[in-house]
C-alpha positions as CSV (number, residue, x, y, z in Angstrom):
1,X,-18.0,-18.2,5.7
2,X,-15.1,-15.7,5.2
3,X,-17.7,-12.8,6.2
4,X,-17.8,-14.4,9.0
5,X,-14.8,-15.1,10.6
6,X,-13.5,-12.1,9.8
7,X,-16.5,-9.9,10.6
8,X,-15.1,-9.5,13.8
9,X,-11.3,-8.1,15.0
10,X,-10.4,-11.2,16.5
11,X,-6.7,-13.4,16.9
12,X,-7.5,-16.1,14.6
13,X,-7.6,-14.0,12.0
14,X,-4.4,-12.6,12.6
15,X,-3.0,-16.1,12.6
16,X,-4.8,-17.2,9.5
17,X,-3.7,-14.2,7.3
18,X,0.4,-14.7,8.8
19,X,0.2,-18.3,8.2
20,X,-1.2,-17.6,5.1
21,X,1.7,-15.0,3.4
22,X,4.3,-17.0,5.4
23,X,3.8,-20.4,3.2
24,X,2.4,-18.6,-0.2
25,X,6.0,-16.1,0.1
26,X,7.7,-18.9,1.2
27,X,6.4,-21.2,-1.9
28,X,6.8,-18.8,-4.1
29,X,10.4,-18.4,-3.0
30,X,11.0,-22.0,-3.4
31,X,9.5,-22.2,-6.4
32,X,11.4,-19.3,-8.5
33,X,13.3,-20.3,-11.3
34,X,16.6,-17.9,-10.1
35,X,19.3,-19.6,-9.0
36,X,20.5,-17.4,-6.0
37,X,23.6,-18.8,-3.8
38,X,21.8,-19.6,-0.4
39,X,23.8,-16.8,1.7
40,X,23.1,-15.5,4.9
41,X,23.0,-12.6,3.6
42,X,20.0,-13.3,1.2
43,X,18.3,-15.5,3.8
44,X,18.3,-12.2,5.9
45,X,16.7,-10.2,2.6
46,X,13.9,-12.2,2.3
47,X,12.9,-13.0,6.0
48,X,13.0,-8.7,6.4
49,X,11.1,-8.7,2.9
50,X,8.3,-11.5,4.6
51,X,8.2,-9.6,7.6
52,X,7.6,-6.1,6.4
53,X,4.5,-7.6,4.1
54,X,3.4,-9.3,8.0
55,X,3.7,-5.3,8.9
56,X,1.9,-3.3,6.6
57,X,-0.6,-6.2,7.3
58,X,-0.8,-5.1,10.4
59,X,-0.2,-1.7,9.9
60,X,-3.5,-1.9,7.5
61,X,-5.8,-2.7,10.5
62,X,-4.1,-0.7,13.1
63,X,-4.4,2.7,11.0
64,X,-8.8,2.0,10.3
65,X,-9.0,0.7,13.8
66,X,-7.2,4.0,15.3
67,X,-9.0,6.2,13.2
68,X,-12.4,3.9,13.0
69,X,-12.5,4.2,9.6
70,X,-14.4,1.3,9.3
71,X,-16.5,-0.9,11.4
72,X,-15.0,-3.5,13.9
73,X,-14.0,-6.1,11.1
74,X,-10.9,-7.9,9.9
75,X,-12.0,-7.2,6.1
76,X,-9.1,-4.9,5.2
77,X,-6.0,-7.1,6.1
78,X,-8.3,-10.2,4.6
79,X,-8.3,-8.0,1.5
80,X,-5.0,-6.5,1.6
81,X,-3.8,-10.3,1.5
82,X,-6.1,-10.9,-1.4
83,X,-5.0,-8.1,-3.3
84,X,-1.4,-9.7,-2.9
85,X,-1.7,-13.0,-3.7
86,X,-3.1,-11.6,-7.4
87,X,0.2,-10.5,-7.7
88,X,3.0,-12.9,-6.4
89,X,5.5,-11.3,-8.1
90,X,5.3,-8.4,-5.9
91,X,7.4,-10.2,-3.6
92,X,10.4,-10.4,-5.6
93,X,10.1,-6.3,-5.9
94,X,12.6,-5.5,-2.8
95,X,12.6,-1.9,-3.1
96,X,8.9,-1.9,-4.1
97,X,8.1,-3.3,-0.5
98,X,10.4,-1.0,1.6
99,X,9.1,2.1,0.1
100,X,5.8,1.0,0.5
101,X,5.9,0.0,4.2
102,X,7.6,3.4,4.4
103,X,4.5,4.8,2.9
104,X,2.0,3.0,5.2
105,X,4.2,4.6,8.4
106,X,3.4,8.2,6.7
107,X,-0.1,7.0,6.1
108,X,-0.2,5.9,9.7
109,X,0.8,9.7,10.6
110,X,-1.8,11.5,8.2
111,X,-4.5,9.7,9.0
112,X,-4.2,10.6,12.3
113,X,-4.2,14.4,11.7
114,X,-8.1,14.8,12.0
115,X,-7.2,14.8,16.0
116,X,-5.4,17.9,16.0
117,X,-3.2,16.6,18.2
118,X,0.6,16.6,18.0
119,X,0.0,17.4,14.8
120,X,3.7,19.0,14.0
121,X,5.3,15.6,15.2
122,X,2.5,14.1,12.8
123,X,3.8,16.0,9.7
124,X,7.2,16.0,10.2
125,X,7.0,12.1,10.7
126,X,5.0,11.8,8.0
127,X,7.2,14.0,5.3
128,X,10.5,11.9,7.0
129,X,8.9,8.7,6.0
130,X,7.7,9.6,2.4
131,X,10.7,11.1,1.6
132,X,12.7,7.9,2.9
133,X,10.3,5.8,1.0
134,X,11.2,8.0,-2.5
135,X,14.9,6.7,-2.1
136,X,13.8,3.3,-2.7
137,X,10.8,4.2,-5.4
138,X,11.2,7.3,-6.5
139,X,7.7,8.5,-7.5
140,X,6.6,7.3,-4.1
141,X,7.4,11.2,-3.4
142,X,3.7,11.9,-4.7
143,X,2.3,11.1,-1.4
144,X,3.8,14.5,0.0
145,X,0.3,15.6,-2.5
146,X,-2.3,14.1,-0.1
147,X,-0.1,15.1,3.1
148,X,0.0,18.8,1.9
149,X,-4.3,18.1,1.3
150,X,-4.3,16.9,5.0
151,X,-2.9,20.0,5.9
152,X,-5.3,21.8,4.3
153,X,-8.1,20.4,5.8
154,X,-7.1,19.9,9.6
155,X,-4.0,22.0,10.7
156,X,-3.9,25.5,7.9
157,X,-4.3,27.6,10.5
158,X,-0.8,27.4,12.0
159,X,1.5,28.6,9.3
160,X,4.4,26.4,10.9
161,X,2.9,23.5,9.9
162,X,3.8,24.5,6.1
163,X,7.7,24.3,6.8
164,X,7.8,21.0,9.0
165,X,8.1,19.2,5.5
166,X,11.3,21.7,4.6
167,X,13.0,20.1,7.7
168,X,12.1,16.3,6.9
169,X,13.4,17.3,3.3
170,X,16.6,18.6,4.8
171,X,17.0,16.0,7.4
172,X,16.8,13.4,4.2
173,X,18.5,15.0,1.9
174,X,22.0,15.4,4.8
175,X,21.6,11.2,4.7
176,X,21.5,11.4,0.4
177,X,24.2,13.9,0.3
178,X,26.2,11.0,2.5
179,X,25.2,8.3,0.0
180,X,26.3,10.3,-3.0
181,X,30.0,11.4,-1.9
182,X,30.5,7.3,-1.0
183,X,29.0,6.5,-4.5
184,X,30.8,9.1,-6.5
185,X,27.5,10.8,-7.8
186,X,26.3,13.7,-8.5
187,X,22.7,15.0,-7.5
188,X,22.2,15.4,-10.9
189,X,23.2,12.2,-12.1
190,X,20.9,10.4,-9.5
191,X,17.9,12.9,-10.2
192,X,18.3,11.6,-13.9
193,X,18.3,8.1,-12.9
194,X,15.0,8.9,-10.4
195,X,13.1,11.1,-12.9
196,X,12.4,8.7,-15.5
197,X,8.7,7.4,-16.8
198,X,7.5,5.4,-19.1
199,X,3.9,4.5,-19.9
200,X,4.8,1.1,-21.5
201,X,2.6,-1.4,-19.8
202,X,3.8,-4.7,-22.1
203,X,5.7,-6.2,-19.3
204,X,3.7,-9.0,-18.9
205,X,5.5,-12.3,-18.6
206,X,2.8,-14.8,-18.8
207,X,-0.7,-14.3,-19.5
208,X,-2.2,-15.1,-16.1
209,X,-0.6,-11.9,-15.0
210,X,-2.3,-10.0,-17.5
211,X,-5.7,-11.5,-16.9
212,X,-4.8,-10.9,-13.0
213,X,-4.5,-7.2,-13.8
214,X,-7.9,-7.2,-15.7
215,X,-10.0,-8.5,-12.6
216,X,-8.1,-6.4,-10.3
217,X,-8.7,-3.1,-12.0
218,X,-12.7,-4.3,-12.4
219,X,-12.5,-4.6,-8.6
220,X,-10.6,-1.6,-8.1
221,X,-12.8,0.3,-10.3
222,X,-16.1,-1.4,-9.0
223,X,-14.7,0.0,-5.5
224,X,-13.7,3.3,-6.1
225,X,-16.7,4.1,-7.7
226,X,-19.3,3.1,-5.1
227,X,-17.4,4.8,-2.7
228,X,-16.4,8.3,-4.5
229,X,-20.3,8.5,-5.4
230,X,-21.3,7.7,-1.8
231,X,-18.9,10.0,-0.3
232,X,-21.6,12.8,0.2
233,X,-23.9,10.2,2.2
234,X,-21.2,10.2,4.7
235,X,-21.0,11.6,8.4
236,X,-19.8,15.0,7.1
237,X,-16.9,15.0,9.9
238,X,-15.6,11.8,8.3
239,X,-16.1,13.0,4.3
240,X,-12.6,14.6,4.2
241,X,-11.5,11.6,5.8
242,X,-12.2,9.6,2.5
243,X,-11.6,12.1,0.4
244,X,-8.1,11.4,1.7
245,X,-8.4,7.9,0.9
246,X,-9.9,8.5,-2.3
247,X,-7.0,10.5,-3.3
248,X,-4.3,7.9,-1.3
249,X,-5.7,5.2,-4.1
250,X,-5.4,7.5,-7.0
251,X,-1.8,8.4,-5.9
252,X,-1.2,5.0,-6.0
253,X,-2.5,4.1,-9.7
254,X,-0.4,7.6,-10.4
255,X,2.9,5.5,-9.3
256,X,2.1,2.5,-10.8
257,X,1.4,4.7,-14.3
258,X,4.5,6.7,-14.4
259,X,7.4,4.4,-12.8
260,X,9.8,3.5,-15.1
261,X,10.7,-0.7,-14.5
262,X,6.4,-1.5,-15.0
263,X,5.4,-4.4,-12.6
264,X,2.1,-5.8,-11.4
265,X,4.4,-5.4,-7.9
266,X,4.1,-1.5,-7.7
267,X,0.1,-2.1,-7.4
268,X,0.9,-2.5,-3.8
269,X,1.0,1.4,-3.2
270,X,-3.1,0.7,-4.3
271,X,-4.1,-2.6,-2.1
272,X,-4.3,-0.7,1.3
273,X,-6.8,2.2,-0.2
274,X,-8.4,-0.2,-2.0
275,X,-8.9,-2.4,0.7
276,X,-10.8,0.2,3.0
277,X,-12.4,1.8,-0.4
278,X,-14.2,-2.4,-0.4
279,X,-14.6,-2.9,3.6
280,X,-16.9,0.4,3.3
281,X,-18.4,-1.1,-0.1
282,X,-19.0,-4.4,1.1
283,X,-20.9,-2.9,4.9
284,X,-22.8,-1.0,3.1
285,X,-24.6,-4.4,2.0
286,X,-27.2,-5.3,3.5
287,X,-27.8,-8.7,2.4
288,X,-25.4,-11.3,4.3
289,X,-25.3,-13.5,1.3
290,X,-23.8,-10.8,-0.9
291,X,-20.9,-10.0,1.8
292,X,-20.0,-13.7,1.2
293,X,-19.9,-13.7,-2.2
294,X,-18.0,-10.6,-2.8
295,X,-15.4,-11.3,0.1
296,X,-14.9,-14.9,-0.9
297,X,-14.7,-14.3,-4.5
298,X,-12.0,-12.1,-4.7
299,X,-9.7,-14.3,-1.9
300,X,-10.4,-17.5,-4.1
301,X,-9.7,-15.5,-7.7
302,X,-6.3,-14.3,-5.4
303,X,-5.7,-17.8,-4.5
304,X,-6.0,-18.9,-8.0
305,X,-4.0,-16.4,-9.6
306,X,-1.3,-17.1,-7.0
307,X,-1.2,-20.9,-8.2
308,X,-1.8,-20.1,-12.0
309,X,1.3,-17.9,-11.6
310,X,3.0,-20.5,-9.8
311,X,2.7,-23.2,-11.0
312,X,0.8,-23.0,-14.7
């Protein structure tokens, strides 16, 4: 049923998918245990929070439409959604969700490189954004790695393009040198605040959480897979294309390994990758029957996670 309806770019799916993040964020909302003074202040947080996940929701469809990196289908906001509600926690993680829809803009941008079109504008947006995004989640700054592979493979030629980042870099780092003199800090003192890791992953705080990350990484593995062993079958004007996805996922399981406060929530620099890495996985079935199964069992295993989170 759900291969269905969304096999097809059409408005009720866009209205199913809001209406669905709009009353699972705002239960989830009502629902938490924090006490937090009902301020407009914090009313105003957490509508920009709802409408930023609404964005990148969008965002997700608008960036494989533009650069038809799959076929005409809803399948990668349906998944995007999914790969959110096995996580609700992700929606208390403010910074989390402004870096990341920072990230989609700069995604947005190098995607769109292949063109070779306004391709300086392209980069220096792009850096501008990632570099924005790494003041709210630091190792969000590994993204400049697959713009820097974009390059590479689409605008190497002009030798400009290779200082357009320098400018973003400086055009940022005017705005931190700002934030810095009103805190009282130095750039070293916030560099050893932003360079820290850790690789301890017992944060869990129930065990449905840690059972949610278990079938996500089986998904996410089953995914990446199939798709990095069927790159080569490909239209070869469209491999690098993927390889750039490929390598967009892998940055975001890089984040999620090094960043210092571990939460299922920084995941979310994987669910738009992963979410194209499955729509290509799940056309290349054949059988209709198995696009249902798939597709529906992972937005029912996100529904229940959401509600064993929630509520168990």
């Amino acid at each position: 049923m759900l291969a269905s309806i969304f096999s097809k770019t059409k408005p009720i799916n866009y209205i199913i998918l809001t209406l669905l993040v709009v009353i699972c964020y705002s239960l989830f909302q009502l629902s938490n245990g924090e006490s937090v003074d009902i301020t407009f202040y914090e009313v105003a947080k957490r509508f920009l929070f709802l409408l930023l996940f609404l964005l990148m929701m969008v965002l997700s469809q608008f960036i494989v439409a533009k650069n038809r990196l799959v076929n005409d289908n809803a399948y990668v906001p349906l998944l995007f959604v999914s790969f959110i509600l096995f996580f609700p926690s992700t929606f208390t993680e403010g910074r989390i969700i402004i870096s990341a829809y920072f990230i989609m803009l700069a995604l947005r941008r190098i995607f769109s490189l292949h063109s070779n079109t306004h391709s300086k504008e392209k980069i220096f947006d792009a850096s501008l954004w990632i570099l924005v995004a790494s003041l709210f989640h630091f190792w969000s700054i590994l993204y400049l790695i697959l713009l820097f592979f974009a390059i590479i493979f689409f605008v190497a030629k002009d030798y400009k393009n290779w200082i357009i980042p320098l400018l973003a870099f400086f055009t940022v780092f005017i705005g931190l040198t700002i934030y810095l003199l009103v805190n009282d800090m130095t750039y070293l003192e916030w560099l050893t605040k932003k360079l820290q890791v850790s690789l301890n992953f017992m944060y869990f705080e129930n065990t449905y959480q840690n059972i949610a990350l278990a079938v996500f990484s089986s998904i996410a593995v089953l995914f990446f897979l199939s798709e990095a062993i069927d790159i080569k079958n490909k239209a070869y004007n469209m491999q690098s294309t993927y390889k750039k996805m490929i390598l967009c996922f892998l940055i975001g399981v890089a984040i999620f390994v090094v960043s210092p406060e571990k939460s299922n929530g920084v995941l979310l620099f994987t669910f738009f990758p992963l979410a194209v890495l499955g729509t290509k996985h799940i056309e290349g079935i054949k059988q209709k029957w198995r696009k249902e199964i798939i597709l529906t069992s992972i937005f029912l295993l996100g529904l229940f996670f959401y509600g064993a989170q929630l509520f168990l």
